[in-house]
N, C-alpha and C positions, 0 to 999 in steps of 0.2 A: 382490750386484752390481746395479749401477741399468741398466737399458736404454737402450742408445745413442740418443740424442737423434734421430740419424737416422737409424736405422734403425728406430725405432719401439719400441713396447712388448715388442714377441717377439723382440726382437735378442738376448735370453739361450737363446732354444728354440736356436739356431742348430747343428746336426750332433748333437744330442741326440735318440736313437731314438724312437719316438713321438709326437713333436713335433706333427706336424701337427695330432694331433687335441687339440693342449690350447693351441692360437691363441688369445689373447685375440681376441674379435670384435668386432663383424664385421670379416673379414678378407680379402682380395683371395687366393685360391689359385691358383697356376699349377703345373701337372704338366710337369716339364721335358722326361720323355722324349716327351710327345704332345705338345708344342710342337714339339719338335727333328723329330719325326717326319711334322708335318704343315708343316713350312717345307719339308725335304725333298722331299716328295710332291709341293708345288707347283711345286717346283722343275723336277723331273724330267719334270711334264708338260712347264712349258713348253721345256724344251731336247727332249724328245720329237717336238714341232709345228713348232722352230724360232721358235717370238717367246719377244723380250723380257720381262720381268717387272719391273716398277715397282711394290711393292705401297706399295699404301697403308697410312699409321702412323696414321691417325684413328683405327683400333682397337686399338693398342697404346699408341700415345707415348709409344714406348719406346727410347730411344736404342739400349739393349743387343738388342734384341728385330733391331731395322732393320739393325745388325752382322750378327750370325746369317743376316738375309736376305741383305744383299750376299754375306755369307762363303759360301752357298749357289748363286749366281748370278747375284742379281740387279743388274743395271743401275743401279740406283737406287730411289729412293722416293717414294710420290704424297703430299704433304701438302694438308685440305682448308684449312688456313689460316695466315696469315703468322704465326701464333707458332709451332705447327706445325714451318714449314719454318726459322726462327729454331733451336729448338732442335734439329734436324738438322744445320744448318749449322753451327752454333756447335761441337757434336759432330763434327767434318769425315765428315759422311755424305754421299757423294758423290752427284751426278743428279736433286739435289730439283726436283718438280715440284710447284709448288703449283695447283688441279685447280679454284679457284673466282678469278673476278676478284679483282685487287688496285685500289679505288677510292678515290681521299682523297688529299689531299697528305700527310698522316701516311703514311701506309700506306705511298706511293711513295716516299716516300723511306725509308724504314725496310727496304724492298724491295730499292730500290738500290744503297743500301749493304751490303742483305747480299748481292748480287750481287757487288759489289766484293771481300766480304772471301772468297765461293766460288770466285774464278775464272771465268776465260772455261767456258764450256757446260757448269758445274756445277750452275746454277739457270734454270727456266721459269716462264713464269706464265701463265694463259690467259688469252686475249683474247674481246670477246664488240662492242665497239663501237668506231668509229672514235674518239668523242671519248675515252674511255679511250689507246687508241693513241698519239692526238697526247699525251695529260699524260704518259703511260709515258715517250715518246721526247722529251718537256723534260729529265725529270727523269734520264734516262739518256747525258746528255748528258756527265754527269761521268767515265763511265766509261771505259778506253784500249782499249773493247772493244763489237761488239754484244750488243746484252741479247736472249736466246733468247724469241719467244715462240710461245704455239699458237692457234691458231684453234677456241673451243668450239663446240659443233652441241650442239642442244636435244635431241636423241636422244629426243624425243616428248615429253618431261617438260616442254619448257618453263622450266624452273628459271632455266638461267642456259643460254646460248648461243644463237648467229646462227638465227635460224628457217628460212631455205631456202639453197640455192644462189648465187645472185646476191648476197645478203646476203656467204657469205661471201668470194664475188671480191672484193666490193669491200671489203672487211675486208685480204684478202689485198695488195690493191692499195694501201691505204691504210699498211701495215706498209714494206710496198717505199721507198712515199715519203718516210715518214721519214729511213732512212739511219742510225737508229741501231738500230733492230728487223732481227732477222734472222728470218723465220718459218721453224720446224722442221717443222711438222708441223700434224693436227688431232687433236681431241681429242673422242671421244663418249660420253660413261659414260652405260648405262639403270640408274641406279639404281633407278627405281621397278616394273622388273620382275625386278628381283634377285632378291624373295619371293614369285613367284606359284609356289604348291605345283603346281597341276598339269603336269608335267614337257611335255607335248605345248606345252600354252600357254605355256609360258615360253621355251622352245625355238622356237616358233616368232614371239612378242616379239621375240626375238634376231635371229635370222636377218631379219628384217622391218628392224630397224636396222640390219643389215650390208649390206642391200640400198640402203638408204638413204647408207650411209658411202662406200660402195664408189663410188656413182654423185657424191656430193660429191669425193672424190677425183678422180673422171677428170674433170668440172669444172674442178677448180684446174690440174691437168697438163696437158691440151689447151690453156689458157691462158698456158702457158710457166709454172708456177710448180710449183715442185718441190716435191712433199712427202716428207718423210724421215720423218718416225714417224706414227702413227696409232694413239692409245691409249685406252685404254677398257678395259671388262670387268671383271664381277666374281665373288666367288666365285660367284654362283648359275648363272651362262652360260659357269665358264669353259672347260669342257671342250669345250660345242659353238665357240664362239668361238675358242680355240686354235689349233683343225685349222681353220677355214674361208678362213684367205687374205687374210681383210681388213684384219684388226690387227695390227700390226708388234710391240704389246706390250701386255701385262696388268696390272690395277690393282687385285688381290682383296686386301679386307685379313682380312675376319673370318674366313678358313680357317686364321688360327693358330690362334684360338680356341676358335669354334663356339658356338651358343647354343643356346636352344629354335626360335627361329625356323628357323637354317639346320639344326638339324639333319632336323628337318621338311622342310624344300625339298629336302635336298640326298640324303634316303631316296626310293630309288625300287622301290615293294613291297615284299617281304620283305627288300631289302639295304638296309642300316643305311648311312648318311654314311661315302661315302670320310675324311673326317678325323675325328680324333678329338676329343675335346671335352677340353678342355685348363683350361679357365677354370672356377672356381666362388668362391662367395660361403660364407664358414662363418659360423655363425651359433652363436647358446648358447642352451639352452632356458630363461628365466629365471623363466616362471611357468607351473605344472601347477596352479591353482584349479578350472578348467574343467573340464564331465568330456567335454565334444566336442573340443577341440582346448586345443594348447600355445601358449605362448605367444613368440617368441624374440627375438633382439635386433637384427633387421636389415629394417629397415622402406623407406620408400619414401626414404629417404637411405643405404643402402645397394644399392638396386639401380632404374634404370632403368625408367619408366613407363609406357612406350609402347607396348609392342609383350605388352602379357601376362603373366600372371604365373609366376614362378622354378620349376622343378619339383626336387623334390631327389634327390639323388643317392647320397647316403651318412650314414647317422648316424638311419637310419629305416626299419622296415620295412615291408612290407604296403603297402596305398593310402594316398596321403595327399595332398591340395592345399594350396598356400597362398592365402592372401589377405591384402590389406597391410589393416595393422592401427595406422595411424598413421605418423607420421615417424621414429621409434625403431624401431617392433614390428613385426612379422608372426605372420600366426594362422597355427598350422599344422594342418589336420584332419587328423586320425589314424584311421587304424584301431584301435578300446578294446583289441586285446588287442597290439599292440605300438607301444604309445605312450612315446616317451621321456622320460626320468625327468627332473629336474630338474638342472640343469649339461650334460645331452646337448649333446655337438655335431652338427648337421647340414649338410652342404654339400651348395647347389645353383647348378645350372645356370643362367644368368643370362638371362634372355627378349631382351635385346639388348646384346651385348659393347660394342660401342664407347660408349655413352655411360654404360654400369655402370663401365665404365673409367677415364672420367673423372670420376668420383665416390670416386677413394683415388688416395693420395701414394705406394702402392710394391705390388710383385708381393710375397708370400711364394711361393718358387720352392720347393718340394719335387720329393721322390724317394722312392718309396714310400710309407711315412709321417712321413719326416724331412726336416725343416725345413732346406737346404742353404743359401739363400740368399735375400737381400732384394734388389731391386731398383727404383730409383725411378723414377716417372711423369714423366721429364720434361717432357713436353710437355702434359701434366693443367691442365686448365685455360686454356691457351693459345691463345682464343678471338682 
């Protein structure tokens, strides 16, 4: 039997016992029940605290994966860009928020028509300049409805949003005049202390920006302008951010996941990550030449380069590190007396989900050790 075209090379493993561990590789692994189990979990905080949940699909881009979420309770989905929130929409995944400006007359109109094709308050986009503004509300001109948008704050990073206060009244003021903009909300994601391991420090990063949110809100309000949502937050703050009052809704995407990173931030002392890690990368051992380490097949095109290297998980025992070993290979250092043989499988841990992510066309969705199901990347690639 030939392998379905689209499903890939392992479309014959599919409900056959064992499976997992004879994947052609490298191969995208996802564990269904700690997926299902850490959608859950997120879930339950946030009805817990009372806010919303808007997670973000940069780290899955996963049509099926963002179901799951809604079906669990969320409100909708943060996309960080217009192909992103294209393949959400096009999927009717309802509440897309896309979380970085939309700039370019491509861009806007490709925007607004897929505002057109989501319905009235099904799609957002945020805002960060007036001259943006005025092009957004030309080009929204077409539609029999206002086009929702938010107001971003720089949440210290600087990246992309209004830098103080005043900035963003007159943003807010500048939306008003339009007449085809309706402003929902503001919007503040600290992504850059999402990863700070020391839990005091990072907690109090947080709170430092809530401090700051809180007081940009009473700003806009005192001024007669309403604000209705106020979104932000990620997995690393979400729990002190939840309970604190200031954000009406949550934007964690990697806690489906988990990595080497978050698992790290999100251990505090002897207790292990509230979520489970769900995501790994299988690999083949394809050369044993060496007497220090193996050789395998999944190199710096099968995982993510930024943030550190993969630690593994299954398929090895004793100590062992990787180190990337080319664009194909990875070295694997072994411990000499349980080093694996030649054709070993190993799966590990990937040092950063979402853009390992976007480096393979489909999930292999297991149970146990058996291969149940393939699922595609929709949104892979979709820069």
């Amino acid at each position: 039997m030939l392998p379905s075209r689209n499903l890939g090379p392992n479309a014959y493993l599919l409900g056959v016992p064992g499976s997992r561990h004879t994947l052609d590789t490298p191969a995208l692994v996802l564990d269904r029940l700690a997926l299902e189990k850490n959608i859950a979990k997120m879930a339950a905080i946030a009805e817990r605290h009372g806010i919303g949940l808007r997670p973000h699909v940069k780290s899955h881009k996963s049509v099926r994966i963002a179901r799951m979420q809604i079906e669990a309770g969320a409100l909708g989905v943060s996309c960080a860009t217009l192909g992103e929130a294209e393949a959400m929409v096009e999927a009717g995944i309802p509440g897309v928020l896309v979380t970085s400006p939309i700039v370019g007359t491509n861009k806007l109109r490709r925007f607004v028509a897929l505002a057109d094709h989501a319905g009235p308050r099904q799609l957002m986009v945020v805002v960060d300049d007036p001259r943006n503004v005025a092009e957004l509300a030309v080009h929204a001109a077409r539609l029999a409805y206002p086009l929702d948008v938010v107001i971003d704050y720089h949440a210290g990073y600087h990246r992309t949003g209004v830098t103080d206060e005043n900035a963003a009244l007159t943003l807010a003021r500048a939306i008003a005049d339009t007449g085809m903009l309706t402003l929902r909300g503001v919007q503040a994601y600290g992504g850059h202390f999402q990863h700070i391991e020391a839990p005091a420090q990072r907690k109090a990063a947080a709170s430092q920006l809530r401090d700051a949110v809180a007081s940009l809100v009473a700003k806009l309000e005192s001024a007669g302008i309403p604000i209705e949502l106020v979104t932000g937050v990620g997995t690393g703050t979400h729990e002190a951010d939840a309970s604190a009052g200031v954000f009406t809704e949550m934007q964690p995407g990697s806690y489906v996941f988990m990595d080497v990173e978050y698992n790290d931030v999100l251990a505090e002392g002897a207790e292990a990550s509230p979520f489970d890690t769900s995501l790994f990368v299988q690999s083949t051992v394809i050369s044993t030449q060496a007497p220090q380490w193996v050789t395998i097949d999944a190199g710096t095109k099968s995982f993510a380069t930024d943030s550190g290297s993969p630690v593994a998980a299954a398929g090895v025992e004793g100590t062992s590190s990787y180190a990337f070993f080319g664009d194909e290979h990875g070295k694997l250092i072994v411990d000499p007396a349980h080093r694996p043989s030649l054709g070993a499988h190993v799966e590990f841990i990937t040092p950063h989900c979402d853009p390992t992510v976007n480096l393979y066309d489909r999930y292999h969705v297991i149970e146990g050790d058996t291969l149940v199901d393939i699922w595609p990347i929709e949104a892979r690639g979709r820069l």
